[in-house]
NUGU-45492 format. One record per residue (C-alpha): residue in one letter; x, y, z; residue number from 0. Coordinates in nm, 4 decimals, padded with zeros to 6 digits, always signed. Layout:
# NUGU-45492
   drengu         xx         yy         zz   zamar
        a          X          Y          Z     NUM
...
//
This chain:
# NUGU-45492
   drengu         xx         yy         zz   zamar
        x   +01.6342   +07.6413   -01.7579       0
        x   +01.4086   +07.4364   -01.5420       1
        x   +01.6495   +07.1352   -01.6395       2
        x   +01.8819   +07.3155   -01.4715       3
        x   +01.7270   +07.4167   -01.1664       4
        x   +01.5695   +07.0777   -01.0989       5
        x   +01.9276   +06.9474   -01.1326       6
        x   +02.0488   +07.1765   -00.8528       7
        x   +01.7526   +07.0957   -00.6813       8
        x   +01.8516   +06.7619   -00.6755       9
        x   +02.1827   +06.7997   -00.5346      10
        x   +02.0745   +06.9973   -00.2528      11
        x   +01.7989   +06.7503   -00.1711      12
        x   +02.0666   +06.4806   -00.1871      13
        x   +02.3299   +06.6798   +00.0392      14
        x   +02.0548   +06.7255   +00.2825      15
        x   +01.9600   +06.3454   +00.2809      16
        x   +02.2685   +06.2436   +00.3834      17
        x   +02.3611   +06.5295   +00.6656      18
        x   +02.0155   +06.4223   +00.8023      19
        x   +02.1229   +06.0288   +00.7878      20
        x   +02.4838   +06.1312   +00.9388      21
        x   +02.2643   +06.3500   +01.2299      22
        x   +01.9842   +06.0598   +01.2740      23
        x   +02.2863   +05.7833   +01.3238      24
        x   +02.4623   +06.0135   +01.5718      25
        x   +02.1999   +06.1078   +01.7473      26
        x   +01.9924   +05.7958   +01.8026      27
        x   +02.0782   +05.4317   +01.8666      28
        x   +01.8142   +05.2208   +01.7584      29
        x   +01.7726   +04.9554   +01.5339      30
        x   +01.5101   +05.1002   +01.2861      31
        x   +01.6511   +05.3296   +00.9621      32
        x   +01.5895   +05.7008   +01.2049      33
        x   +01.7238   +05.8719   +00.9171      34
        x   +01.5355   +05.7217   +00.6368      35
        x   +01.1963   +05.7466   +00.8201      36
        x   +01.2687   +06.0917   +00.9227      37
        x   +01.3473   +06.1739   +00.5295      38
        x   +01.0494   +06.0369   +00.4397      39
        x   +00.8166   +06.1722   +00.6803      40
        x   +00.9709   +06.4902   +00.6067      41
        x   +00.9904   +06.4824   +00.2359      42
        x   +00.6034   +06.3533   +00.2467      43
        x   +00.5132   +06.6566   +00.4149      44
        x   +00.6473   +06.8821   +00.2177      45
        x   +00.5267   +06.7482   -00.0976      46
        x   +00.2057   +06.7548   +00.0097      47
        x   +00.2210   +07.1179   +00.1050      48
        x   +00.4277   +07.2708   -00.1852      49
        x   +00.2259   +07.0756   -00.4614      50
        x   -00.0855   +07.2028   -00.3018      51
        x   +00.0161   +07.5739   -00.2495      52
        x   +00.2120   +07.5310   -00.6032      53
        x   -00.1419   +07.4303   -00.7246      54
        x   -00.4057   +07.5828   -00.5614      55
        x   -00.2359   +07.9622   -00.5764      56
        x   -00.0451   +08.1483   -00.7611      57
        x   +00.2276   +08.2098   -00.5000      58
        x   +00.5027   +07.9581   -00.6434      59
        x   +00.5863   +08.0117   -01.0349      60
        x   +00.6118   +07.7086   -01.2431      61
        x   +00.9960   +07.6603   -01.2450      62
        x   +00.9871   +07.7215   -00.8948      63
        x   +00.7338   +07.4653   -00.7818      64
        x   +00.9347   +07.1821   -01.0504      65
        x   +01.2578   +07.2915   -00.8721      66
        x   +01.1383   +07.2403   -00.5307      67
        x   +00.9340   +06.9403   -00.6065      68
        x   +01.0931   +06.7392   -00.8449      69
        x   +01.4700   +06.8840   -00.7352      70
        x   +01.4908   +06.9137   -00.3886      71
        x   +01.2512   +06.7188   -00.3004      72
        x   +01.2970   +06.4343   -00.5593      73
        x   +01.6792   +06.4372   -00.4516      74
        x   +01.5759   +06.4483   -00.0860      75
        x   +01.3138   +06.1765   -00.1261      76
        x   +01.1562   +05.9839   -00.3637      77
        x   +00.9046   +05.7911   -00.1184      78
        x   +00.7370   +06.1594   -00.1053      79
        x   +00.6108   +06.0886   -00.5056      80
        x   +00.4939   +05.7694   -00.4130      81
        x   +00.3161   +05.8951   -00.0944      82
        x   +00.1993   +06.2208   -00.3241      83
        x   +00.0564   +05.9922   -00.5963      84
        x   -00.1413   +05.7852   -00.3733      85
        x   -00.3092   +06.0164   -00.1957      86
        x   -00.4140   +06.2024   -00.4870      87
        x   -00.5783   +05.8894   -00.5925      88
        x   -00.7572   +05.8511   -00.2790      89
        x   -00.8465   +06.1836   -00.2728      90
        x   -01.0314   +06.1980   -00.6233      91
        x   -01.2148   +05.8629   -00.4689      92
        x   -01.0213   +05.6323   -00.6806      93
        x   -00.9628   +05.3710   -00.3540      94
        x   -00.8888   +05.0594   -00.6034      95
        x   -00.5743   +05.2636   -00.7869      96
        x   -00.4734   +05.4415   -00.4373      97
        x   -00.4612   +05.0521   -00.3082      98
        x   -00.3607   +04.9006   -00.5741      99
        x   -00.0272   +05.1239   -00.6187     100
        x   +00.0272   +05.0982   -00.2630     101
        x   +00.0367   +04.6986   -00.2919     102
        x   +00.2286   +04.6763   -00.6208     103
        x   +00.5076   +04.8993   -00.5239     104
        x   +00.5772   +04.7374   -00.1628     105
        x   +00.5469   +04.3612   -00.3419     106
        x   +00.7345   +04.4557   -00.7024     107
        x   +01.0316   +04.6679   -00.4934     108
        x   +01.0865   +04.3847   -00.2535     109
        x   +01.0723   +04.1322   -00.5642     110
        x   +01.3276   +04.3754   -00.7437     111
        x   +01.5121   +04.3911   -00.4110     112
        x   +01.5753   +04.0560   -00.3971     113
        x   +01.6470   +04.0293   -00.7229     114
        x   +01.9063   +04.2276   -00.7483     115
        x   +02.0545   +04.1089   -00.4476     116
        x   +02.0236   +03.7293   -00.5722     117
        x   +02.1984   +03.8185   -00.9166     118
        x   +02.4882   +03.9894   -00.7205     119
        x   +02.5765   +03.6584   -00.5716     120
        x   +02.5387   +03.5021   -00.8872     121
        x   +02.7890   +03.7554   -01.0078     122
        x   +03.0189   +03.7267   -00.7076     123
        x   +02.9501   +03.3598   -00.5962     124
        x   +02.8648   +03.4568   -00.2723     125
//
């Protein structure tokens, strides 16, 4: 069941993602991703708050808390865990993981970034 519900979660996190990126692109002309920061700054937020109200009280069940979190959420943004994760590390004091997380996962995506983007014009010769 909570398979389930995290899997529709997911889909309406995803459909909102991409109504907000059609909205941001209409709406604003800049050069800087409006959508994606707006996503992120959004999704970050509510992370924070449901895992703490999920946590802290007993006003979200479980399932519901997984389904929000890891569905919605997760499907709306995934920069949210990442921004979750290290906070919780600098919150419990741990400063060396919090950093440590925040400079492996800028340095290792861009790496795997370019990667990926240097062995499809390998593929593609171009």
């Amino acid at each position: 069941m909570r398979f389930l519900l995290i899997c529709l979660g997911g889909a309406i996190g995803t459909g909102a993602r991409y109504l907000i990126a059609l909205w941001a692109a209409a709406a604003f002309s800049s050069a800087l991703p409006i959508g994606t920061l707006l996503v992120n700054f959004v999704g970050s937020f509510l992370l924070g708050f449901i895992m703490h109200l999920g946590t802290a009280t007993e006003l979200l069940s479980p399932n519901v808390r997984l389904a929000l979190t890891t569905g919605v959420i997760g499907g709306f943004t995934t920069y949210s865990t990442f921004n979750y994760e290290t906070t919780s590390f600098f919150r419990g004091g741990a400063w060396l993981f919090g950093s440590l997380n925040v400079i492996v996962t800028i340095a290792a995506c861009f790496a795997a970034g370019l990667l990926g983007l240097a062995l499809a014009r390998s593929v593609i010769g171009r």
